[in-house]
N, CA and C of each residue as an Amber inpcrd file, in Angstrom:
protein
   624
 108.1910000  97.7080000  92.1300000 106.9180000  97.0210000  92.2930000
 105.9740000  97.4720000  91.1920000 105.4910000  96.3600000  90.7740000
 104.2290000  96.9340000  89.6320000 104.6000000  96.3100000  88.2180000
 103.6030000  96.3640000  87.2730000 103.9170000  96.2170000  85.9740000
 104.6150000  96.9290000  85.6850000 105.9630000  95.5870000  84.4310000
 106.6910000  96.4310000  83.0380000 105.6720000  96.9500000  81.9280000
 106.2690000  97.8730000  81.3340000 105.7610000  98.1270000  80.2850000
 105.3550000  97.7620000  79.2880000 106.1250000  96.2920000  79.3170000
 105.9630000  95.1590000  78.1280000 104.5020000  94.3650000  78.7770000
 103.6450000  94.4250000  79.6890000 103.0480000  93.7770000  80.4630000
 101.4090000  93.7610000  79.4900000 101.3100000  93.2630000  78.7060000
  99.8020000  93.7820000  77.8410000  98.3510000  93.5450000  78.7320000
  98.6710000  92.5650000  79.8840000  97.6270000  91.9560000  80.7160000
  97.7080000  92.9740000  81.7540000  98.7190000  93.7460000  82.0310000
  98.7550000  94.3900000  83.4790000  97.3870000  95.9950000  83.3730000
  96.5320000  95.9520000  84.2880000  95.6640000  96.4130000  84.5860000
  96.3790000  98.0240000  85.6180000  95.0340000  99.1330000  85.6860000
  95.7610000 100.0750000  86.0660000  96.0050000  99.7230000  88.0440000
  95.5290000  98.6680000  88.2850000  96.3420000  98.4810000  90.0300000
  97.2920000  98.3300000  89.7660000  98.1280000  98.1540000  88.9260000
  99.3080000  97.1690000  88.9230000 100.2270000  98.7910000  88.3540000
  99.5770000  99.5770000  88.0370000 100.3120000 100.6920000  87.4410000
 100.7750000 102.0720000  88.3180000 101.5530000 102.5780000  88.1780000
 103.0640000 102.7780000  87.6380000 103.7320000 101.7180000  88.4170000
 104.7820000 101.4100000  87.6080000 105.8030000 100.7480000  88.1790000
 106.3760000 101.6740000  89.1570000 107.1380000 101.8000000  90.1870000
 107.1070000 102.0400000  91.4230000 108.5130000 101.8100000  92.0470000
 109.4450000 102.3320000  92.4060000 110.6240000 102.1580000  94.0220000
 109.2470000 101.8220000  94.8280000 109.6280000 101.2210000  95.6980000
 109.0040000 101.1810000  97.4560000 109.7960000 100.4240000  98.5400000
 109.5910000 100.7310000  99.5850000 110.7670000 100.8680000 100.1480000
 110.5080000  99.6910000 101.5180000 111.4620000  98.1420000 101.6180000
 111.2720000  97.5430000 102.5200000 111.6170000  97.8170000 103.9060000
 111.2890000  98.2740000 104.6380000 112.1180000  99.1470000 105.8020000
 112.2990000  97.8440000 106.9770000 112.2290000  96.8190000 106.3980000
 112.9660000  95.7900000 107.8650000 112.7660000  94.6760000 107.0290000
 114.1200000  93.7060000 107.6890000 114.4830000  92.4490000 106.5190000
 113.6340000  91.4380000 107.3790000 113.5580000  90.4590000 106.5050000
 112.6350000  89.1620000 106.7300000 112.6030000  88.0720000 106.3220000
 112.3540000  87.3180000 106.5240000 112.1330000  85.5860000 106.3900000
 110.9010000  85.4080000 105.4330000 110.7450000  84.4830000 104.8830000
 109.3600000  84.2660000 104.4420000 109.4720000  82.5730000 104.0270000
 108.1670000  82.0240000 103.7720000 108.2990000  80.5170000 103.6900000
 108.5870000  80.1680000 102.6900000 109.0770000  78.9630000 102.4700000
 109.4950000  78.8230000 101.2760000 108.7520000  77.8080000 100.3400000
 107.4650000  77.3530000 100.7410000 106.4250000  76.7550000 100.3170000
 104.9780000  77.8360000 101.3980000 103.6820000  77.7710000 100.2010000
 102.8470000  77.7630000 101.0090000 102.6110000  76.9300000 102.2250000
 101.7340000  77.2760000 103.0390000 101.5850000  76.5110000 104.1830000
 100.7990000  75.4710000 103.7660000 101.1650000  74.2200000 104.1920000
 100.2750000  73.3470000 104.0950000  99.6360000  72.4080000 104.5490000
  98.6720000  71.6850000 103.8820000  97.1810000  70.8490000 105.5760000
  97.5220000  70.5360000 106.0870000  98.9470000  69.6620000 106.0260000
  99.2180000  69.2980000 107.2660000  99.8610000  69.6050000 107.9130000
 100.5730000  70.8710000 108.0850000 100.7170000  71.8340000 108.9850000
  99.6760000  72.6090000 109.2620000  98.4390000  72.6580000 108.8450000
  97.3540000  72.9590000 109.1240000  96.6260000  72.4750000 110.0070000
  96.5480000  71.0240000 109.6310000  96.0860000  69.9390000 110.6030000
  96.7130000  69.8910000 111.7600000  97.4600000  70.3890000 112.3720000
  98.2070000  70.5940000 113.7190000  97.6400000  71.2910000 114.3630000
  96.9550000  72.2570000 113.9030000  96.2440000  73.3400000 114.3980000
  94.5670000  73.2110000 114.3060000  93.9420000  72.4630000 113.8370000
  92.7480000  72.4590000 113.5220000  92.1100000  70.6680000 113.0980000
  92.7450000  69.6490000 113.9080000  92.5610000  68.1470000 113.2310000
  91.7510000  67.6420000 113.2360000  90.3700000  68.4380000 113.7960000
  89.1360000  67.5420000 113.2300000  88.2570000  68.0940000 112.3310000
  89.2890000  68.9020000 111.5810000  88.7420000  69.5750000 110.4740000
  88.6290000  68.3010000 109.2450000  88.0260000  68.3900000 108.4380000
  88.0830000  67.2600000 107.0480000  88.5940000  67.8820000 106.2160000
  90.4960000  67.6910000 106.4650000  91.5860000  67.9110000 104.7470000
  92.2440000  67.0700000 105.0810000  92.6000000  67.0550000 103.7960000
  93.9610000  65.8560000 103.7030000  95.0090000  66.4060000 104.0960000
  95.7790000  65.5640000 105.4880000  97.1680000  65.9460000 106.2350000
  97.7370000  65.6350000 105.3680000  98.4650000  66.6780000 103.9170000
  98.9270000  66.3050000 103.1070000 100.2440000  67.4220000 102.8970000
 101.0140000  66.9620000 102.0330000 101.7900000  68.5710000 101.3690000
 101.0310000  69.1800000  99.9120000 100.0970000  69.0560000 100.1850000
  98.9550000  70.1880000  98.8690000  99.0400000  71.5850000 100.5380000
  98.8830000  72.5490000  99.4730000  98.5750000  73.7570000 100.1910000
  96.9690000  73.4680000 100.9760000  97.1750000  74.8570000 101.9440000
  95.5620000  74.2650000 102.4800000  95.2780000  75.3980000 101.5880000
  93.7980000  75.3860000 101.8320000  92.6980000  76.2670000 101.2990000
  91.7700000  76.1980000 101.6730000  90.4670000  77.0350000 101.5580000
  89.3420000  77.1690000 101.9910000  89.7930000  78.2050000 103.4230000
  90.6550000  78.5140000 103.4380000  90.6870000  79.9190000 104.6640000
  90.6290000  80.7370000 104.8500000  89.6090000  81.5680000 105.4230000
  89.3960000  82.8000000 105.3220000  90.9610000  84.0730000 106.1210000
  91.0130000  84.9200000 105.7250000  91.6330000  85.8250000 106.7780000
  91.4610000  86.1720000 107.6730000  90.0190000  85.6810000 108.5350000
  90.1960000  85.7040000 110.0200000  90.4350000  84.4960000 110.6320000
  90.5460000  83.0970000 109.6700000  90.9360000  81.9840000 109.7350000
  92.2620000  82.1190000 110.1680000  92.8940000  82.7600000 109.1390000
  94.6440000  82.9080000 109.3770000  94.5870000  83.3580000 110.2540000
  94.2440000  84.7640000 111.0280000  94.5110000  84.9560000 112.3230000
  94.6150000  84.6050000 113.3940000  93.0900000  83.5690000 113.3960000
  93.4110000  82.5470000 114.3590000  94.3360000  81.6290000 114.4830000
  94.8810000  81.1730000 113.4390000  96.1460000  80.4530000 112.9020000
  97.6280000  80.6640000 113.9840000  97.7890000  82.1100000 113.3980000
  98.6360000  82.8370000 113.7550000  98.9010000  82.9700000 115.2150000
  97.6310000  83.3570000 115.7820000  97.7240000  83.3120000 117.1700000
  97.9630000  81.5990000 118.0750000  97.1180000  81.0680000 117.4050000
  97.3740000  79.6990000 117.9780000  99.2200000  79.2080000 117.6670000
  99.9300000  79.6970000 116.3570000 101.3620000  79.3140000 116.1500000
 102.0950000  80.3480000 116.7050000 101.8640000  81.3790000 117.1620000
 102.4630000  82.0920000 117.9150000 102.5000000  81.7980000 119.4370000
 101.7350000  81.4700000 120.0310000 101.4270000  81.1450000 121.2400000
 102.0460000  79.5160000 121.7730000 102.0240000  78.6940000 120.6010000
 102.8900000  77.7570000 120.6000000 104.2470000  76.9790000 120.3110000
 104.7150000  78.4210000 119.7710000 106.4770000  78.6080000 119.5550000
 107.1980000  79.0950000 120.3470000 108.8920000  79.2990000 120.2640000
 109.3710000  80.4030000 120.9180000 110.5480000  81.5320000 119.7730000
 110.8320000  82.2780000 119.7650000 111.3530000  83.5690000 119.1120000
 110.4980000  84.1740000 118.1250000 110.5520000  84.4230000 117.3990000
 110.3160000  85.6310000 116.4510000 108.6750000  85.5050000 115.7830000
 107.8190000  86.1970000 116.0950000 106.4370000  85.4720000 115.7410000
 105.7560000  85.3530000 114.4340000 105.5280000  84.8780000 114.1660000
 105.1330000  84.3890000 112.6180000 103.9180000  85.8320000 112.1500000
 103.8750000  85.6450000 110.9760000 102.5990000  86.8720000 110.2480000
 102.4770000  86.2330000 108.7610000 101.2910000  87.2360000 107.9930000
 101.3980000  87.2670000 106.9070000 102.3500000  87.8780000 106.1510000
 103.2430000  87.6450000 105.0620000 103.8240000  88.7500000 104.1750000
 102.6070000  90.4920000 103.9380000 103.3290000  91.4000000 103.7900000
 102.9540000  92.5960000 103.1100000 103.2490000  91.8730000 101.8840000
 102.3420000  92.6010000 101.1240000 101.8280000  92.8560000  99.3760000
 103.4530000  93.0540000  98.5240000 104.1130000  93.9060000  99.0860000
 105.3870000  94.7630000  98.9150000 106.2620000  93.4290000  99.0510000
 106.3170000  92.5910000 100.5420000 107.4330000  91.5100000 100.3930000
 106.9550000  90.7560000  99.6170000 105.6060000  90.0800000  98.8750000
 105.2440000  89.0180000  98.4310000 106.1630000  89.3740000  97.2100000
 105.6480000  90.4930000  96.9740000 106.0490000  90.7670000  95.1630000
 107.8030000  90.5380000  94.9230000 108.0730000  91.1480000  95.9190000
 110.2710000  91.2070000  96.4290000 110.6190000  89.6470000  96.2730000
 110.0650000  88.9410000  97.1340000 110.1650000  87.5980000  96.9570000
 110.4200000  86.8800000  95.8880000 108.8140000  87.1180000  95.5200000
 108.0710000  86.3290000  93.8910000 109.4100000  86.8180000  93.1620000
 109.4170000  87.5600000  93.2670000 110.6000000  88.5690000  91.6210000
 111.6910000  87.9580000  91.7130000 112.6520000  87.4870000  93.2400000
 114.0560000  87.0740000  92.8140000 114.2970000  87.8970000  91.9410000
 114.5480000  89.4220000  91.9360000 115.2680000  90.1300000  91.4490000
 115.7380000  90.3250000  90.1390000 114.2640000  89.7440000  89.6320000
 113.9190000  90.1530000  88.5790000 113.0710000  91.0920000  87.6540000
 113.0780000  91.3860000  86.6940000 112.0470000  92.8170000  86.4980000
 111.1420000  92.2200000  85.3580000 110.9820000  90.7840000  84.7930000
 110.0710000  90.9660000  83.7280000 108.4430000  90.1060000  84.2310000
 107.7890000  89.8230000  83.6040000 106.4680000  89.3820000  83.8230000
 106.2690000  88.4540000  84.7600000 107.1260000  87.5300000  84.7550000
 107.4110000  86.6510000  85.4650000 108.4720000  86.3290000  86.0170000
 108.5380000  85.5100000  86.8430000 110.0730000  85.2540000  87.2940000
 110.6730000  84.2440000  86.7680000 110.6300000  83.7500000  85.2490000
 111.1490000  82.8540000  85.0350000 111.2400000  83.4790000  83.6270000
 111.2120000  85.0600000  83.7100000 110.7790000  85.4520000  82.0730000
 109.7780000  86.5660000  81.8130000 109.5320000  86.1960000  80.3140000
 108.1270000  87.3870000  80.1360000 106.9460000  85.8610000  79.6280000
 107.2360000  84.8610000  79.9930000 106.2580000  83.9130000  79.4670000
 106.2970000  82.7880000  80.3380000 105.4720000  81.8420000  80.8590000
 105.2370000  80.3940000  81.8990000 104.7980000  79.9350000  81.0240000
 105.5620000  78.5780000  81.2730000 104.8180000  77.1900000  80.7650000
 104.2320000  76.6890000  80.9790000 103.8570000  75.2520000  80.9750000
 103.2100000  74.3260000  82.0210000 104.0030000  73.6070000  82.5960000
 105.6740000  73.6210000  82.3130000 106.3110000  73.0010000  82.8750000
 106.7320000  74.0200000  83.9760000 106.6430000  74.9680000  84.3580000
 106.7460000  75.8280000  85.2850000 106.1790000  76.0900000  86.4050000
 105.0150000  75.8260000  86.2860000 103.8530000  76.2750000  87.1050000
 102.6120000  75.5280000  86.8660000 102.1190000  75.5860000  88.0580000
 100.3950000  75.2900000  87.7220000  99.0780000  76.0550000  87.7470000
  98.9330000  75.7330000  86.2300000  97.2770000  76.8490000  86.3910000
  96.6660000  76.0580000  85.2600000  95.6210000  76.0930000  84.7230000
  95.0170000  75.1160000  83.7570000  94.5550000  75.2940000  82.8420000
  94.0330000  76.3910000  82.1310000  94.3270000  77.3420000  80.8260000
  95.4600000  77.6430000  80.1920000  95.9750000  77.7040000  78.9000000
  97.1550000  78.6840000  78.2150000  96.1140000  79.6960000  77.9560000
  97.0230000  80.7510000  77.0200000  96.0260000  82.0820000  76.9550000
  95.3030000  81.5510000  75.6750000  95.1940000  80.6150000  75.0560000
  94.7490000  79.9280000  73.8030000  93.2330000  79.2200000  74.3440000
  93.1230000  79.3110000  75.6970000  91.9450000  78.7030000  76.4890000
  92.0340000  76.9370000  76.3420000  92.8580000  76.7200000  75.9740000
  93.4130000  75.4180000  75.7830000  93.6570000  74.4390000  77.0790000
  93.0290000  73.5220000  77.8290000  93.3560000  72.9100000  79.0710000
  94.4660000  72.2190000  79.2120000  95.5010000  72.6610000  80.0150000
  97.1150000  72.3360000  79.8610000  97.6190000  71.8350000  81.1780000
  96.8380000  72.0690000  82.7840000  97.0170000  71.9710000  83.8820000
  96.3080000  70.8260000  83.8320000  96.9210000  70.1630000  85.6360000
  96.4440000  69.3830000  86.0350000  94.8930000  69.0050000  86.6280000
  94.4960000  70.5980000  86.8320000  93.1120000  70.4280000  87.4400000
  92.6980000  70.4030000  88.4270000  94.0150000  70.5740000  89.4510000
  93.9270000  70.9890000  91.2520000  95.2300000  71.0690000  91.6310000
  94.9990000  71.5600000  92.8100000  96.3340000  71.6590000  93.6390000
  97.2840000  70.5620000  93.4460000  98.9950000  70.6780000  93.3510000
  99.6290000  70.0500000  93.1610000 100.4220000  69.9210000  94.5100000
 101.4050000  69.0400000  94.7150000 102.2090000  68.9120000  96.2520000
 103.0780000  69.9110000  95.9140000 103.5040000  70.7310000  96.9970000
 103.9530000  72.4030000  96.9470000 105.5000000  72.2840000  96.1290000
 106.7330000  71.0940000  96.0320000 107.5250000  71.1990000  95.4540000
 107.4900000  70.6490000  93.8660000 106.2360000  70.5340000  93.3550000
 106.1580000  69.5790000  92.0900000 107.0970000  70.5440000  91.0890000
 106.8170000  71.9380000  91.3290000 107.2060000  72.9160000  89.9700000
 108.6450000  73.4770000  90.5300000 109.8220000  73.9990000  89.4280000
 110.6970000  74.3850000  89.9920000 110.5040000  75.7370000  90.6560000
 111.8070000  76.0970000  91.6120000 111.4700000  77.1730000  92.5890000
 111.9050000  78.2120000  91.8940000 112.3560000  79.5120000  92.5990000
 112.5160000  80.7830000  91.6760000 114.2980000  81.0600000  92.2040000
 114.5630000  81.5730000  91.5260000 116.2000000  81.7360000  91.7620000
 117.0010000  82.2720000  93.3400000 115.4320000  82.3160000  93.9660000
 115.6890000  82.1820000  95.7600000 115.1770000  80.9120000  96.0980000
 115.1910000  79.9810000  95.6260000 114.7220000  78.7240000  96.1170000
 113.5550000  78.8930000  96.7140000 112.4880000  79.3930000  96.2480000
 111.2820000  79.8850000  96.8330000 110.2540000  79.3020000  95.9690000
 109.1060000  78.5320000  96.6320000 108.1200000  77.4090000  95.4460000
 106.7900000  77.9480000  95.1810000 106.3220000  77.9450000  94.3640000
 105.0180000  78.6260000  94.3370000 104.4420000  79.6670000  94.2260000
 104.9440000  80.7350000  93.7650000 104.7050000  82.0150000  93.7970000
 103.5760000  82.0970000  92.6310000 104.0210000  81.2970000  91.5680000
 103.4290000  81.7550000  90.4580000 102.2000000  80.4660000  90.0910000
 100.9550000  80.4990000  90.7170000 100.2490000  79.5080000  90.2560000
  99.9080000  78.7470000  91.6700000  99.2620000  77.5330000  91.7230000
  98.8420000  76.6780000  92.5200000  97.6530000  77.1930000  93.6290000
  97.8890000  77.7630000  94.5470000  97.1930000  78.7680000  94.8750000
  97.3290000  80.1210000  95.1960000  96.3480000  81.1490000  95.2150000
  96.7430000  82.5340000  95.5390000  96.7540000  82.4640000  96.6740000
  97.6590000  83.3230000  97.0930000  97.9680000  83.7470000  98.7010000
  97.6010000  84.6850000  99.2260000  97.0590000  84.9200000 100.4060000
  96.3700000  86.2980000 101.2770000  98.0820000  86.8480000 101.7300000
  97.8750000  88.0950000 101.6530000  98.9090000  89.0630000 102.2850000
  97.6330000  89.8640000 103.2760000  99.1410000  90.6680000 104.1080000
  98.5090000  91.5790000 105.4900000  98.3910000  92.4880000 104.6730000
  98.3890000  93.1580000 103.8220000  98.1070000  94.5540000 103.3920000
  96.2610000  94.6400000 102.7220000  95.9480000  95.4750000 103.2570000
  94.4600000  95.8000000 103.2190000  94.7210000  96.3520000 101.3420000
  93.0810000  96.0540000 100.8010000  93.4020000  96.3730000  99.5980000
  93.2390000  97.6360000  98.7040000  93.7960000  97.8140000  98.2700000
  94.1580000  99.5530000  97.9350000  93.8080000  99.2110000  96.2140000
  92.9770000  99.8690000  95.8170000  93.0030000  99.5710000  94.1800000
  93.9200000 100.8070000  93.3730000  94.4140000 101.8650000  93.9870000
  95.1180000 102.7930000  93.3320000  96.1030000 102.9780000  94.2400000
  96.8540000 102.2050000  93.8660000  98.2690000 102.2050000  94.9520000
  99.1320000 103.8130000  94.6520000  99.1820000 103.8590000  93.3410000
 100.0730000 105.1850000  93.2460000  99.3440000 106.7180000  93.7480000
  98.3500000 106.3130000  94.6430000  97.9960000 107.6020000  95.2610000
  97.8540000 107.4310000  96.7050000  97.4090000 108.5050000  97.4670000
  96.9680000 108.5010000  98.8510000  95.6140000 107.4790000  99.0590000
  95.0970000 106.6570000  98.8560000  93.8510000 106.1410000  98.5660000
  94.1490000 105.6530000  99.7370000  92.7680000 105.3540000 100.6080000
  92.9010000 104.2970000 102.0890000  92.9280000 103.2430000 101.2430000
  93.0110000 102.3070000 102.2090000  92.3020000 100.3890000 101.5710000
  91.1080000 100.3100000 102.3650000  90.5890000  99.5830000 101.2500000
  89.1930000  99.2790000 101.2070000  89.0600000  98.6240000 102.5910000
  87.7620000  98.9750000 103.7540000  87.9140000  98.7710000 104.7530000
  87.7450000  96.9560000 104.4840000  87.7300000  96.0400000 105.6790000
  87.0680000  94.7050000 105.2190000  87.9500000  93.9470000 103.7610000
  88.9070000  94.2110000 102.7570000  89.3340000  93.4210000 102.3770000
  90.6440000  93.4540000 102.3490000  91.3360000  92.7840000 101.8670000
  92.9140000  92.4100000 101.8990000  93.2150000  92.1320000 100.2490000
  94.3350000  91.7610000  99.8850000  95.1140000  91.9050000  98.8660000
  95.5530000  90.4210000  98.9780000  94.9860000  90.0390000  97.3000000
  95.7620000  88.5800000  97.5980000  96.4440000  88.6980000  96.2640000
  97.4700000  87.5750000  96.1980000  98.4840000  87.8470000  94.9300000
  98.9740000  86.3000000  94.7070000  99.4630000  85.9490000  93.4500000
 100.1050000  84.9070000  92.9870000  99.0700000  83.9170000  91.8050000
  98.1920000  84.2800000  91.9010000  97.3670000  83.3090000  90.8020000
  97.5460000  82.1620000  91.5210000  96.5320000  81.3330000  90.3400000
  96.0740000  79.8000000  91.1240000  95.9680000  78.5440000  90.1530000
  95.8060000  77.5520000  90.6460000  95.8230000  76.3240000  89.7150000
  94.8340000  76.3420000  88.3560000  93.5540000  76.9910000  88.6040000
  92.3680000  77.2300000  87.5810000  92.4580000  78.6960000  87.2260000
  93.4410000  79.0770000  86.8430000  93.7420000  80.4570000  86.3370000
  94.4680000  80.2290000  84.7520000  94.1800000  81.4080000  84.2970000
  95.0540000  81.3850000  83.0280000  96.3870000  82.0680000  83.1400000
  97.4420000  82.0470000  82.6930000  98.9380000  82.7730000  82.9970000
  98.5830000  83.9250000  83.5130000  97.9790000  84.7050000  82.8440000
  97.9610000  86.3650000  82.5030000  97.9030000  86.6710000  84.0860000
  96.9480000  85.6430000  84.9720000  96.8330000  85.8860000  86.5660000
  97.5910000  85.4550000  87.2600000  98.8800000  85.2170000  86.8890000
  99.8720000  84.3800000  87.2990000 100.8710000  85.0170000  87.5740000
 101.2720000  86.3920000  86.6800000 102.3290000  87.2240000  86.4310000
 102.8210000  87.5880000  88.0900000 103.5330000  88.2000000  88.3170000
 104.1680000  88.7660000  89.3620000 103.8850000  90.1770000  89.7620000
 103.3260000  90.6890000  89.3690000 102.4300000  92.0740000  89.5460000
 100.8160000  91.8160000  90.0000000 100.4510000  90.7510000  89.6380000
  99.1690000  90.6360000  89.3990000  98.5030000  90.6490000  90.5740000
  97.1980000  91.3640000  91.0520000  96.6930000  91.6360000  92.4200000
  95.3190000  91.8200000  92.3650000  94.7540000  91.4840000  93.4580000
  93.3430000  91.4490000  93.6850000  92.8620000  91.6960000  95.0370000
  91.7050000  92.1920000  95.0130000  91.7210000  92.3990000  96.9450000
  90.1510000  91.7440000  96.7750000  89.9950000  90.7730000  98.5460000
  89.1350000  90.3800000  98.3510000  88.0900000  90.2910000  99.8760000
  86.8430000  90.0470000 100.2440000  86.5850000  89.9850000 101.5150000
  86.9190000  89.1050000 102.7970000  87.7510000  89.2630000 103.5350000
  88.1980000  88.8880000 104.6310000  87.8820000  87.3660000 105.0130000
  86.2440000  87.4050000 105.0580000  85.5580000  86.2990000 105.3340000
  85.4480000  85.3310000 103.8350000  85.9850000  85.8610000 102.5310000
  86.1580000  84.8580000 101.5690000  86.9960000  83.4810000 101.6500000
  86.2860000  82.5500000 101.0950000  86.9990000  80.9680000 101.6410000
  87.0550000  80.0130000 100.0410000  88.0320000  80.1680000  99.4620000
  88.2010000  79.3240000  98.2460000  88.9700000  77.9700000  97.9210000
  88.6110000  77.2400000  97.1700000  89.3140000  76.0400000  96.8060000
  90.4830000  75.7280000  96.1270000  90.6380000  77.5000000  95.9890000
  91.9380000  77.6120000  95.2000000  93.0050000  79.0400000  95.9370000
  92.6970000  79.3740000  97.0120000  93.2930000  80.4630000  98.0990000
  94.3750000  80.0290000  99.2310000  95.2290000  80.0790000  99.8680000
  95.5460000  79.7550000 100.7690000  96.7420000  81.0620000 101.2220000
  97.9580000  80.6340000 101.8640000  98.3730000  81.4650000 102.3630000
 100.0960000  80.7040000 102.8440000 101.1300000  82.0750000 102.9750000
 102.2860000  81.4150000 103.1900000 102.7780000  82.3640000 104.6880000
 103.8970000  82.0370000 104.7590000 104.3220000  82.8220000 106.4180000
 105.5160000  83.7420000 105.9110000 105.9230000  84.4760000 107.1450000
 106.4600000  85.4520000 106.9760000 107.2490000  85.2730000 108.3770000
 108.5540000  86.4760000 108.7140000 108.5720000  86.9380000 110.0570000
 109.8170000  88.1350000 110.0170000 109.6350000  88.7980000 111.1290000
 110.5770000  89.7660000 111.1060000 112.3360000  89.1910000 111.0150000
 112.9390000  89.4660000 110.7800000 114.8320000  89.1730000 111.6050000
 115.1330000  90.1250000 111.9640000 115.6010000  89.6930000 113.0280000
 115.8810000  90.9800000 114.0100000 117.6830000  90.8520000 114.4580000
């Protein structure tokens, strides 16, 4: 976990690269969640019952989420990913900047800057399978929107540091991002009650 060395954008959260250790296997989604699986849960809200990711949700939004899709399923109960599985995921078992490499295109992903500041994206959320997936058949990791994880946010991971009370850790970059926030290391922690046009969130669950 963490930035390569080759990483010129990677910041000191992202530093040392790191073992860490998944101690129970899991499921995770294979698209962000989206409005209109949202809209199941919340339909007189105003989004489009669409396959664009949702957004505008806060993390006590998701909770309520959670509880309402937990309460209305049966086996294994849904959550957010940890910080730790997002990154396991994203990587497909890979070690360089990205998971498709040490460089994204625009045919890869969506975000709307090159590092040239050059406008190359579409300019919003795209439908969650537009870009190809990662060598786990997994869509979106890199771009479209950032995703909230359960892990509270820690800005110096390689020490004993608590996490910051009140925020969480979100990861993956977003449609109005430039690459560099796109990478697979790349992390940010933010306030709970934050609600963006470019944020959303994917699922998780134990296997037991």
């Amino acid at each position: 976990m963490g930035a390569c060395d080759e990483d010129k954008f990677a910041n000191d959260t992202e530093r040392p690269r790191r073992l860490v250790e998944i101690e129970r296997s899991f499921e995770i989604g294979i698209f962000p969640v989206t409005a209109a699986e949202w809209a199941s849960f919340e339909p007189d809200r105003v989004l489009a019952a669409n396959d664009l990711p949702v957004v505008n949700v806060s993390y006590g939004d998701i909770a309520r989420y959670l509880f309402w899709l937990n309460e209305n399923q049966t086996g294994r109960p849904w959550r957010l990913p940890t910080e730790e599985e997002w990154e396991y995921a994203c990587r497909a078992g890979t070690e360089t900047i990205f998971n498709t490499g040490d460089h994204l295109n625009r045919s890869e992903a969506n975000f709307l800057f090159n590092e040239s500041i050059e406008r190359v994206g579409p300019g919003g959320r795209t439908v969650v399978s537009t870009y190809p997936p990662n060598s786990w058949g997994l869509y979106d990791f890199h771009g479209n929107v950032s995703e909230w994880t359960a892990s509270g946010w820690r800005p110096d991971l390689h020490s004993e540091t608590v996490s910051v009370f009140g925020r969480h850790t979100v990861r993956g970059g977003a449609w109005d991002y430039l690459p560099r926030l796109l990478r697979s290391s790349w992390r940010d922690g933010l306030s709970d009650s934050t609600r963006r046009d470019n944020l959303g969130f994917r699922l998780a669950r134990d296997i037991r």
